[in-house]
C-alpha positions, -999 to +999 in steps of 0.1 A: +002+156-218+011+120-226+050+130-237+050+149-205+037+119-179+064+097-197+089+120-197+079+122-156+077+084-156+109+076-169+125+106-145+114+093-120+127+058-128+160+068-131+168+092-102+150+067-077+174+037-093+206+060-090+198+074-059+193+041-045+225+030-057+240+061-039+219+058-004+227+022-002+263+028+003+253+056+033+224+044+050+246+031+084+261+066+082+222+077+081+212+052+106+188+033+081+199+001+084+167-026+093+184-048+113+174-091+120+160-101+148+123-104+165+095-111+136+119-102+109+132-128+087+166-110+067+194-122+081+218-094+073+214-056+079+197-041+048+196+000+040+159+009+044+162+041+021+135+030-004+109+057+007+135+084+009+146+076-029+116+068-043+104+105-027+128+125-046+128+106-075+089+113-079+098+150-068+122+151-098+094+132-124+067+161-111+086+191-116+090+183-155+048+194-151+049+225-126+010+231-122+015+191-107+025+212-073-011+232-069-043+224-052-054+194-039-020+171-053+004+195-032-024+192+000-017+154-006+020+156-012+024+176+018+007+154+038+030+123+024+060+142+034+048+144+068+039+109+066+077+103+053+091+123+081+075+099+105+084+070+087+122+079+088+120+089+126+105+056+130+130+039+110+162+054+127+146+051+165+114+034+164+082+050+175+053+035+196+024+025+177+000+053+193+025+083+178+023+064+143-014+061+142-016+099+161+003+110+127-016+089+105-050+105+120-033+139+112-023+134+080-057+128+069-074+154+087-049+176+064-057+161+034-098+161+039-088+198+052-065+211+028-072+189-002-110+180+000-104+140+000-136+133+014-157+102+012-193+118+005-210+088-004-206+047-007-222+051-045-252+029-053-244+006-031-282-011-033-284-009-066-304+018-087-290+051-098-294+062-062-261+068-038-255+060-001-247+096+010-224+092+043-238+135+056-221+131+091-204+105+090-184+113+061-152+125+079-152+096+104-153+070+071-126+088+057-099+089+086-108+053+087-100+046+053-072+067+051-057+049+084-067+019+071-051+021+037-019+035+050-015+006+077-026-020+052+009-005+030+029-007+061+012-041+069+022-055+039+057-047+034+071-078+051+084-097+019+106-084-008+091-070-030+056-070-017+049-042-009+058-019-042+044-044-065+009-045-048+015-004-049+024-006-083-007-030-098-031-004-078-017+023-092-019+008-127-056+001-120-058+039-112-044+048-144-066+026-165-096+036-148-087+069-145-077+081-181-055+106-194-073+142-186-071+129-153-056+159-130-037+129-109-022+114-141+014+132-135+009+121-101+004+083-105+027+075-131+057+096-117+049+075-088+049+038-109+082+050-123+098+056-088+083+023-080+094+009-108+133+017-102+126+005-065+116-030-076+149-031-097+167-035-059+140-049-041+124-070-062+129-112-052+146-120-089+179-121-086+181-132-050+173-115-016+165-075-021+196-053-016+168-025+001+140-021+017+109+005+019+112+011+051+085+032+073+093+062+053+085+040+023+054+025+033+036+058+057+044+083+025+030+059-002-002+046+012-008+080+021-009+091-014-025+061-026-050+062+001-061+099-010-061+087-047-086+058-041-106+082-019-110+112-044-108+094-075-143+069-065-161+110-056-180+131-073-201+132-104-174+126-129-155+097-101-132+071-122-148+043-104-173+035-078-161+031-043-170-006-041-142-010-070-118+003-052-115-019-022-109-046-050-079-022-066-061-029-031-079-059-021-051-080-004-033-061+019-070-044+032-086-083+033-051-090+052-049-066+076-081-066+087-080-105+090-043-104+112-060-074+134-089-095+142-071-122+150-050-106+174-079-083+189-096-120+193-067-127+215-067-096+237-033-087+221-024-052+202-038-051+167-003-036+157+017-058+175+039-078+153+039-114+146+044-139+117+008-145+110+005-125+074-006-139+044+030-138+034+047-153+065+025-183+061+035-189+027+070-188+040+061-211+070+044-236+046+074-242+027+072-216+000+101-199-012+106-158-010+102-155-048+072-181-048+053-161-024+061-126-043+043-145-073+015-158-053+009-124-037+013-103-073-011-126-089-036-125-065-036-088-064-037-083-097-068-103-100-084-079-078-076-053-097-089-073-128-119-075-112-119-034-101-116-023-137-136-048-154-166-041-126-161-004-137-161-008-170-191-030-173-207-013-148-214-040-122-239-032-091-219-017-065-239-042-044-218-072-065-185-057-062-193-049-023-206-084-015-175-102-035-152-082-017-167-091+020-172-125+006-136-133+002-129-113+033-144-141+052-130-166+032-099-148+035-102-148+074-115-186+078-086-197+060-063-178+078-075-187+109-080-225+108-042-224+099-035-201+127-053-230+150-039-263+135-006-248+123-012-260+087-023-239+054-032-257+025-022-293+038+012-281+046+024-278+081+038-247+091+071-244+106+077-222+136+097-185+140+124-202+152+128-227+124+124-195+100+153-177+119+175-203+111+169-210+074 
């Protein structure tokens, strides 16, 4: 099995770096070119064909293990293609933010459906041997996580690079906690190798990225990664508890959730767009693209650190849980005293139109 998942890995490396290479050249043709203006802060056209390669690069990576296309993986895959769909719709014509969140909702109704990722219970979340069973309320906690998850990936994709590497340390977190019989093994590490062959274009090293994810890029792949945090913290024999795995994708969740509140708090859209990430205020204050990245990767990788260590020393759920709200707030506070005095961290934060012109 291990020859096999890095024969997929390194499969799926390759056809997601050619094809990139390839789409790049044809995305105006395809009409997936991300173009400046409003919140975004590129200041040339750049092909947002990401999700589309990265897609048939993992396709390719997963047919070198057939039985990867059965049960509840294909319910999942199916459910990112949909999601992928949507995201490429989006991309060429744009698509209100109560269709997106209509397909999000029925994405995971599909996989709960069709592929049993369910949240039954919250694990031992006081402590003891004894779980917090969900009963009802189980399908309810899971569309919101799934939502949640998939709009924290989309949320977070607003600096190169971002939003694959924080994909790819969660994933890596998944694999470690996870193990090799795991039936989601082909799964996750065709997925870091079409990840992988993304950052080579995207990534902030050698100057600004030459692609992006795109909707299509962002929908698809918290979609799957959504379903693998869900169904791989289940079940008698789970990988992890579920308190661990809000650390394995700690940043964009605590993010999200912070920006939403602070625009809810406002009377405004929660998914209306604005500058007021984690990300864009690292820009604001003065800190380069590749800077940020680094800030950003570090701090999530931290929180996956803390996910597998927990796991493996088998923390109280009630711990990991607390932390995890814990920095939320922290998280939040910060956030929003620079929101209200236009600093972060002593420095003073310039405005869109300042970051428009750099």
């Amino acid at each position: 099995m291990l020859s096999t998942a890095l024969a997929a890995f390194a499969l799926a490396f390759a056809v997601t770096l050619l094809l990139l290479w390839i789409l790049r050249r044809s995305a105006s043709a395809l009409g997936l070119l991300d173009r400046p203006g409003g919140h975004k802060q590129h200041a040339m056209p750049v092909p947002a064909v990401g999700g589309l390669a990265i897609a048939v690069g993992v396709g390719a990576g997963l047919c070198l293990q057939t039985q990867s296309f059965e049960g509840a993986v294909a319910a999942i895959l199916s459910a990112a293609l949909a999601m992928l769909v949507v995201g490429l719709v989006d991309d060429r014509s744009g698509l209100s933010a109560r269709l997106r969140l209509l397909a999000q909702l029925l994405a995971a109704l599909w996989m709960v459906a069709a592929a049993g990722v369910l949240l039954h219970d919250f694990g031992p979340l006081f402590g003891g041997s004894q779980v917090l069973n969900l009963g009802l309320w189980s399908w309810p906690w899971t569309l919101f996580a799934v939502v949640g998850v998939i709009n924290a990936c989309n949320m977070s994709d607003g600096l190169d690079g971002a939003a694959a590497t924080l994909l790819a340390l969660a994933l890596v977190g998944l694999l470690v906690l996870g193990g090799a019989p795991s039936a989601y093994l082909p799964l996750i590490v065709a997925l870091l190798g079409g990840l992988l062959g993304f950052l080579c274009w995207n990534a902030p090293l050698f100057g600004p990225a030459r692609v992006f994810l795109g909707d299509a890029g962002s929908l698809s792949l918290g979609c799957v990664l959504a379903a693998l945090l869900v169904s791989m913290s289940q079940g008698e024999a789970r990988a992890f508890p579920p308190a661990a795995g809000l650390w394995l994708y700690a940043l964009p969740l605590i993010d999200t959730v912070s920006v939403m509140w602070r625009r809810l708090a406002e009377r405004r859209s929660p998914f209306q767009p604005d500058l007021r990430h984690f990300h864009h205020l690292l820009l604001r204050a003065g800190w380069s693209v590749r800077a940020a990245w680094a800030v950003q990767s570090s701090l999530a990788g931290l929180g996956v650190l803390v996910a597998v260590l927990g796991s493996r020393w088998q923390l109280p759920s009630s711990l990991l849980a607390g932390s995890f709200v814990g920095l939320a707030l922290l998280h939040h506070g910060v956030m929003r005293h620079a929101d209200q005095h236009g600093r972060l961290l002593g420095r003073p934060l310039q405005t869109q139109s300042h970051l428009d012109r750099d």
